[in-house]
N, C-alpha and C positions, 0 to 999 in steps of 0.2 A: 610523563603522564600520557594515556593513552585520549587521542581526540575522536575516542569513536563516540558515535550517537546513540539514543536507545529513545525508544518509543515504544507507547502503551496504547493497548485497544480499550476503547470502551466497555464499559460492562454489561450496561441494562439501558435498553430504550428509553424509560421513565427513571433516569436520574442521569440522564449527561449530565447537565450541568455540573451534579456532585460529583460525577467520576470525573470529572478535567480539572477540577477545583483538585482533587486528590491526584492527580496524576504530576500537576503542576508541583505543588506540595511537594511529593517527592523525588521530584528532581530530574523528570524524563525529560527529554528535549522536547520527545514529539506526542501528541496526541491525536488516534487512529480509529478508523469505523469503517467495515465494508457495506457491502449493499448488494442485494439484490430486490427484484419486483415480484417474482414469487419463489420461492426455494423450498429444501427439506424442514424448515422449521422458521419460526419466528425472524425475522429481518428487518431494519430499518431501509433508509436511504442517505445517506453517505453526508453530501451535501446540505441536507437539513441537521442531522446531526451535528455534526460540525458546525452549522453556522449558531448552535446553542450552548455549542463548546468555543466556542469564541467570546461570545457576549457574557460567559462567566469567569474568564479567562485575560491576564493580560499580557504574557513572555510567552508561555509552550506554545511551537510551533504545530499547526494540524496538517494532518496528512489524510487523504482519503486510501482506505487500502480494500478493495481499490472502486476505481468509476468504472460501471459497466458503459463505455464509449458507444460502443454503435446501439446503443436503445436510447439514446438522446439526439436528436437534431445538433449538426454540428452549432450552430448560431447560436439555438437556446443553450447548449450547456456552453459559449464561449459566454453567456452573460452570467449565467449563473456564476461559474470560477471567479469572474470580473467582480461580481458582486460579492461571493464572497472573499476573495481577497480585500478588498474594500474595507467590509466590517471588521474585521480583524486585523486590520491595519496591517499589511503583509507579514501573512505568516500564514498562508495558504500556500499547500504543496498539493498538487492533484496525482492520483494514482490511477492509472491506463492501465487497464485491462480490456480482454474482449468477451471475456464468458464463454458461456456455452455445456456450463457444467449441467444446467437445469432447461433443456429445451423448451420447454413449456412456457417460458418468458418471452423467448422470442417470436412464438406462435403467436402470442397474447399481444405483443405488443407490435405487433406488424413488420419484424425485421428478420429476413428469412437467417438462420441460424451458418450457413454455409458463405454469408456474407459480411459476418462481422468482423473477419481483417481484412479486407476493402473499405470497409467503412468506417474500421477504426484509424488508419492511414487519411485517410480523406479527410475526418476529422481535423486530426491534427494539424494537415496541412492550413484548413479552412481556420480555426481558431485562432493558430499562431501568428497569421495575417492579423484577423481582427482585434488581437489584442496588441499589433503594434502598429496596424499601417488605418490611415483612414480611407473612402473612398474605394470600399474593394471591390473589385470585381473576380468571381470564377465559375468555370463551368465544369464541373466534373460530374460522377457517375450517378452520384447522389446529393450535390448541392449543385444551386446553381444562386450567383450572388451578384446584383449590379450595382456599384457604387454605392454601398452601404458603410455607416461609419460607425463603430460599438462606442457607445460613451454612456458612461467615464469606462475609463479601461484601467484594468489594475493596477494597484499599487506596485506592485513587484514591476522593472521593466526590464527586458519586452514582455517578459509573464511570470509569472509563477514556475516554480520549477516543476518539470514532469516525471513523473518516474514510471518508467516502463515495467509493469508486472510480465508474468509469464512461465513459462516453462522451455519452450520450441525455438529453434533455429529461426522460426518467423517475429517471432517476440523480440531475441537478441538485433535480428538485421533493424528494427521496427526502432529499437535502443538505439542505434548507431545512428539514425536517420533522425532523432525525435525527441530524443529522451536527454532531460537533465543527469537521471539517475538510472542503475537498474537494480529492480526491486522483484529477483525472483521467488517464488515461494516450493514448500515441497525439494527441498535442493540438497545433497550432502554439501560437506566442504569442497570436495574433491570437484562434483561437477561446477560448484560457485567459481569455483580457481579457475577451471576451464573455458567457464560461459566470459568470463571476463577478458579469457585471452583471444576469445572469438569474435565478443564484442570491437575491441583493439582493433580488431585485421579487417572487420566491416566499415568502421568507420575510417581505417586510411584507405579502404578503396574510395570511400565518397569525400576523402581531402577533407576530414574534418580534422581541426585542430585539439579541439578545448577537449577533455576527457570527459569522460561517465564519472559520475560518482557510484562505485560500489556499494550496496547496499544487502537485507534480507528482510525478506517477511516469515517469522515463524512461530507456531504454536505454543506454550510451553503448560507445564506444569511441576513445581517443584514443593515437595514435602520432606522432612527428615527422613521420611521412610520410602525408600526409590521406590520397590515395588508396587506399596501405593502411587509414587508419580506418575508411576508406565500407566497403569490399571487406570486409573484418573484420562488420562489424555486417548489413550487407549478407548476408553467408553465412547468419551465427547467426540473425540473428530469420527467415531465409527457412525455413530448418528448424523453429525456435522453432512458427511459426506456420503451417507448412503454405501457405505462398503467396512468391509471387516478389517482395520488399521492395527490390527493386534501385532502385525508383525513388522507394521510399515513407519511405529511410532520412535524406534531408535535408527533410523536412518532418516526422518523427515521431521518429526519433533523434537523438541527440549524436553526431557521428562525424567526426573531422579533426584537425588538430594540435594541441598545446594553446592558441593564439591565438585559432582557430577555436571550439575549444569555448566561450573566455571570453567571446566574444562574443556566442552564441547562447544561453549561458545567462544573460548580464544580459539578452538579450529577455526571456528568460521573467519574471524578477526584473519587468523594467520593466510587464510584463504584471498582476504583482501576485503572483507567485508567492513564497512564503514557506517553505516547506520543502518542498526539493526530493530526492525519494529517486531513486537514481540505481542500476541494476545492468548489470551489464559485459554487452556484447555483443560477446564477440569469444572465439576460442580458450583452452580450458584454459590451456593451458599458456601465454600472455599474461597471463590474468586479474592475476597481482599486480603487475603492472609496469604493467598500466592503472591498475589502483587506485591504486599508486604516483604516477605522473605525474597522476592527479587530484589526489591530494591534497597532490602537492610543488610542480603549474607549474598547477592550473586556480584550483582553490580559495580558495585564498590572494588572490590578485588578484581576487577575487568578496568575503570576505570586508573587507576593507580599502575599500570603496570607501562 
C-alpha cells in the first residue's frame, strides 16, 4: 500500500465549514486554502479559513497553501500559527511562501516587494525561537525582540511543521535551512526529482540530518472527457494568474480523464513526491463532482499500489 498523502483546497469562502466537513468525508488527509491581500480575483486569508475548517472538523489535517510570510510581522503570525495550532488540537501545518505574484499587495501593505526573502528568512528564524524557547532575545534586519515569551505555544513541539513553497534555487536552499517539508508548485516530475536532489546537497552543507519531506502543490481538473479537463483548467488558471496557461496546463496541471490523471500523478509519486495537495481547476459549479471523481476513480488506484 502506497503511504502517500493527498490534500484538498477549499472551495468557497462562504462554506469552509462544509467543504472540510466534505473533504474529511472523503478521506483526504489534508485540508488547504491560499491567501492573498489583494490579487486577480476573489481571495480569502489562509489562517482564518483554516481556523473555521478546524472547529468543523476533528481528524484532517490543515495545511495553509500557502502564508504570504513577509506581509505579516514575524511575532504576530508566530501567535497566530500558535493559536491556531491550539484550536485544532495539532493539526496545523503552515505553508511559507514569499509572493510577489501581485505587487500591488506589498505596496499596500508596506513591505517593499524586493524584500520578501529577507524577510521571509528572518521570520522563520524569529518564529522558530518563539515557539520553542522562552525569554527571546533578537536583533535583526527587520525584528528586533527582548526577552519575550509566546504563551501558550503550540501544540505541535517545537512547532508545527513547515513546508517551504516555491519554485527558485532561493526557495530550495530556504527548504534546507527551515522547512519540515517541500511543497513546490507549477513543477513537472522531472524537475520535482531534481529540486529534491538539490534540496539533499543544501542541507548536508548545513550538517543537517533529519530529511525533507517531499511533497506538491497542484492544480487539477478531471472529467470523463480529457479535452474538456484541459479546456476546464486551461480557462481557470489563465484567469487565476493573469496569463494565457493554454499551453502550460499539461506540463504544470493535472487535467484529463481519470486514467490520465492516474498516471501523471504516480509520475509525480515516482519522482518522490509524498504528499500531494491538489485544488480544483475548473468551474464552480463543477468543483464537487471533480472532487468527487478524484476521490472515487483517481485516488484509490494511487493509494493501493
Amino acid at each position: 500500500m502506497s503511504d502517500v498523502e493527498f490534500g484538498i483546497g477549499l472551495r468557497r469562502l462562504d462554506s469552509v465549514a462544509a467543504d472540510a466537513r466534505d473533504a474529511e468525508a472523503l478521506g483526504y488527509e489534508f485540508v488547504s486554502t491560499g491567501e492573498h491581500v489583494f490579487f486577480y480575483g476573489p481571495i480569502g486569508n489562509g489562517l482564518i479559513s483554516l481556523a473555521a475548517a478546524a472547529g468543523a472538523t476533528s481528524r484532517i489535517k490543515l495545511m495553509s497553501t500557502i502564508t504570504l510570510v513577509p506581509l505579516y510581522p514575524a511575532a504576530l503570525l508566530a501567535k497566530q500559527v500558535a493559536a491556531l495550532d491550539i484550536v485544532s488540537n495539532g493539526r496545523f501545518n503552515l505553508g511559507v511562501g514569499v509572493g510577489g505574484e501581485y505587487p500591488k499587495e506589498f505596496e499596500a501593505c508596506g513591505v517593499p516587494v524586493g524584500e520578501r526573502g529577507a524577510r521571509t528568512n528572518e521570520s522563520l528564524e524569529v518564529m522558530r525561537r518563539l515557539w520553542a524557547e522562552d525569554e527571546v532575545s533578537f536583533q535583526g534586519r527587520f525584528n528586533t525582540l527582548n526577552a519575550v515569551t509566546l504563551s501558550p505555544k503550540p501544540t505541535q513541539r517545537p512547532c508545527p511543521p513547515i513546508w517551504i513553497s516555491g519554485r527558485s534555487e532561493a526557495a530550495m536552499r530556504r527548504c534546507a535551512h527551515y522547512g519540515t517539508g517541500w511543497l513546490p508548485y507549477m513543477y513537472t516530475p522531472e524537475k520535482l526529482a531534481d529540486s529534491l536532489v538539490a534540496i539533499r546537497g543544501y542541507a548536508s552543507e548545513l550538517g543537517r540530518e533529519e530529511p525533507v519531506k517531499p511533497g506538491l502543490f497542484i492544480f487539477f481538473a478531471v472529467h470523463e472527457d480529457r479535452a474538456q479537463a484541459i479546456r476546464m483548467a486551461s480557462d481557470r488558471l489563465s484567469v487565476q494568474y493573469n496569463q494565457d496557461f493554454s499551453k502550460l496546463v499539461g506540463r504544470y496541471a493535472l487535467a484529463g480523464n481519470p486514467q490520465d490523471c492516474i498516471g501523471r500523478l504516480q509520475e509525480y509519486m515516482d519522482a518522490g513526491a509524498g504528499t500531494i495537495m491538489l485544488n480544483s481547476a475548473c468551474p464552480g459549479d463543477y468543483m464537487v463532482e471533480n472532487e468527487r471523481l478524484l476521490a472515487a476513480e483517481v485516488l484509490p488506484a494511487l493509494r493501493s499500489r
